[in-house]
C-alpha atoms as a printed R data frame, in Angstrom:
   type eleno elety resid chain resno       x       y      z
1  ATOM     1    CA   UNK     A     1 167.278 100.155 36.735
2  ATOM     2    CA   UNK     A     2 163.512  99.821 37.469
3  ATOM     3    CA   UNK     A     3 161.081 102.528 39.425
4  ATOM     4    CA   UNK     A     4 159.228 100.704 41.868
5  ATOM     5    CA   UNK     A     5 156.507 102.601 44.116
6  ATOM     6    CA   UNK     A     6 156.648 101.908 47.897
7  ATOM     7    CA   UNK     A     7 154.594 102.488 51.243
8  ATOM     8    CA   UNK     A     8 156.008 101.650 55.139
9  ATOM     9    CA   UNK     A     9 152.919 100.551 57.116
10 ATOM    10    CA   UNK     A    10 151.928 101.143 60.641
11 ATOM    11    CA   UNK     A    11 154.098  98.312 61.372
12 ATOM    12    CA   UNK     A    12 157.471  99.623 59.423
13 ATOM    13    CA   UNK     A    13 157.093  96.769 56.913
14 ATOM    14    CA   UNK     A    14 157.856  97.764 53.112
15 ATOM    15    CA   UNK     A    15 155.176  96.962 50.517
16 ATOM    16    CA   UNK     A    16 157.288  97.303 47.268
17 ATOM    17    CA   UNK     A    17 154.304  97.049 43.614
18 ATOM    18    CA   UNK     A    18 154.735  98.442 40.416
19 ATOM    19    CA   UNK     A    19 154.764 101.780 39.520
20 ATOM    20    CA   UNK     A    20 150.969 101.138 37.600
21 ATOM    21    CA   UNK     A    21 149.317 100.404 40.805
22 ATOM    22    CA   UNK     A    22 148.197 103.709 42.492
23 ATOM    23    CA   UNK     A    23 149.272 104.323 45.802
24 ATOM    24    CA   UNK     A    24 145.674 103.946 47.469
25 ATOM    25    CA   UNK     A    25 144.376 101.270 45.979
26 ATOM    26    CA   UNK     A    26 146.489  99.379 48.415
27 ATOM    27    CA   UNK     A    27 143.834  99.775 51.360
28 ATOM    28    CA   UNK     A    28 146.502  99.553 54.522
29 ATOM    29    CA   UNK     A    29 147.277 101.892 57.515
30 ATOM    30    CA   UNK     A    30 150.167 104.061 56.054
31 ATOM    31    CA   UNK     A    31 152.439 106.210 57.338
32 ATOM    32    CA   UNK     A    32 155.135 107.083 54.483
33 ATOM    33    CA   UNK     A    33 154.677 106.120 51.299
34 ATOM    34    CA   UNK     A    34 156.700 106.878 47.580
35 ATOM    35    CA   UNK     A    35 158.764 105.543 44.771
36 ATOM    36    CA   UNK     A    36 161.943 103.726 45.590
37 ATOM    37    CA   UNK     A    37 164.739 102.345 43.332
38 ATOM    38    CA   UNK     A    38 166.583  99.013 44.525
39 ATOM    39    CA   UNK     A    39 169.810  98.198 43.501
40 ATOM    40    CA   UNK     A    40 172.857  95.341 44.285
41 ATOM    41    CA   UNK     A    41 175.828  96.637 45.804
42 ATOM    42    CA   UNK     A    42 177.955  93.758 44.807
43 ATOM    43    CA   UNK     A    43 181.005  94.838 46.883
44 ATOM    44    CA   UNK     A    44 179.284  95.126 50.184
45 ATOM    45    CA   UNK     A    45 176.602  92.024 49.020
46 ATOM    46    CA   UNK     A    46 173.919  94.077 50.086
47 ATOM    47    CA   UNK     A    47 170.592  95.503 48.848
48 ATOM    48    CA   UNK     A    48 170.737  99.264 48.296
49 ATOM    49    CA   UNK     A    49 167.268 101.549 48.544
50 ATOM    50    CA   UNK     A    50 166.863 105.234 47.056
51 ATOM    51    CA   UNK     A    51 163.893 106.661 48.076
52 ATOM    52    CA   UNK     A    52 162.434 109.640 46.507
53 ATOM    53    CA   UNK     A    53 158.796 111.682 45.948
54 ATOM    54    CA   UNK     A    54 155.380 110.932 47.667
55 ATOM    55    CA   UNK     A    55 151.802 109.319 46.834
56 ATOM    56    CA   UNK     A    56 149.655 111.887 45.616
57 ATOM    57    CA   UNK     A    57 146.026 109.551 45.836
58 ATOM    58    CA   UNK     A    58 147.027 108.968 49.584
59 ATOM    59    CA   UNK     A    59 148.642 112.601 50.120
60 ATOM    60    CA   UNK     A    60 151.434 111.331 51.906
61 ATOM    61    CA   UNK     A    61 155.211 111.982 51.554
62 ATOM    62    CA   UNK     A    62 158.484 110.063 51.444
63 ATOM    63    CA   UNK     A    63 160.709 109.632 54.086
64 ATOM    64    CA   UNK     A    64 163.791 108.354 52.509
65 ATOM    65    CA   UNK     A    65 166.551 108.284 55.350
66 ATOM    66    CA   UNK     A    66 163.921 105.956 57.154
67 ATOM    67    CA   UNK     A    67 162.067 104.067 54.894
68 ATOM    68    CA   UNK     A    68 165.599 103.665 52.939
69 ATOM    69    CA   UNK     A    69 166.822 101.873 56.019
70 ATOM    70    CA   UNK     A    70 163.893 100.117 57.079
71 ATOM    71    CA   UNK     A    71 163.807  98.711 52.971
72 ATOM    72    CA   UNK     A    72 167.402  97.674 53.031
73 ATOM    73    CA   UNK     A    73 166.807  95.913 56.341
74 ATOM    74    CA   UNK     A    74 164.153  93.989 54.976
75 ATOM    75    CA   UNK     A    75 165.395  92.977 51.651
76 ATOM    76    CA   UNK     A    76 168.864  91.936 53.431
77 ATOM    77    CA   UNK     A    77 167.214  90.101 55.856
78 ATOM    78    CA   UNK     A    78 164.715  88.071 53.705
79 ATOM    79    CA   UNK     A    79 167.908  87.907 51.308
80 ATOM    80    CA   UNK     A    80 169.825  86.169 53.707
81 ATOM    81    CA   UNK     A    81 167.194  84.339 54.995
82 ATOM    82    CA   UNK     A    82 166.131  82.541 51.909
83 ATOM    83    CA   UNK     A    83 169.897  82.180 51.150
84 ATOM    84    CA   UNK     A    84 170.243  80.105 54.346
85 ATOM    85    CA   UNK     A    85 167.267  78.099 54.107
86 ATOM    86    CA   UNK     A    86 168.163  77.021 50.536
């Protein structure tokens, strides 16, 4: 298992970077932003998001039940997507 960092921009797309990058060097309109684990439900075939804690350099807090779903959307989809296409 691997602790990833996260933000949602203004446009509820998830930037996922590594947990050595500080949260505001990542100059972007921002309106949740934290650390998120990612894990492969193998049963269901489906990305799973945990989202937890908050960026202290941009002062802003986690909103897990959302950003978790608007993650898993977007991993699934581009999943799915490059599955197809390949």
């Amino acid at each position: 298992m691997k602790i990833l960092k996260y933000i949602i921009n203004d446009t509820n797309i998830p930037i996922l970077f590594s947990k050595e990058i500080v949260h505001d060097e990542l100059s972007l309109k921002v309106k949740s932003a934290g650390f998120l684990i990612v894990s492969y439900d193998r049963l269901l075939n489906k990305f799973k998001a945990k989202c937890f804690g908050e960026s202290s350099s941009l002062n802003i807090k986690a909103n897990p039940l959302e950003d978790e779903q608007i993650i898993e959307i977007y991993l699934n989809e581009q999943f799915f997507t490059f599955n197809n296409a390949g």
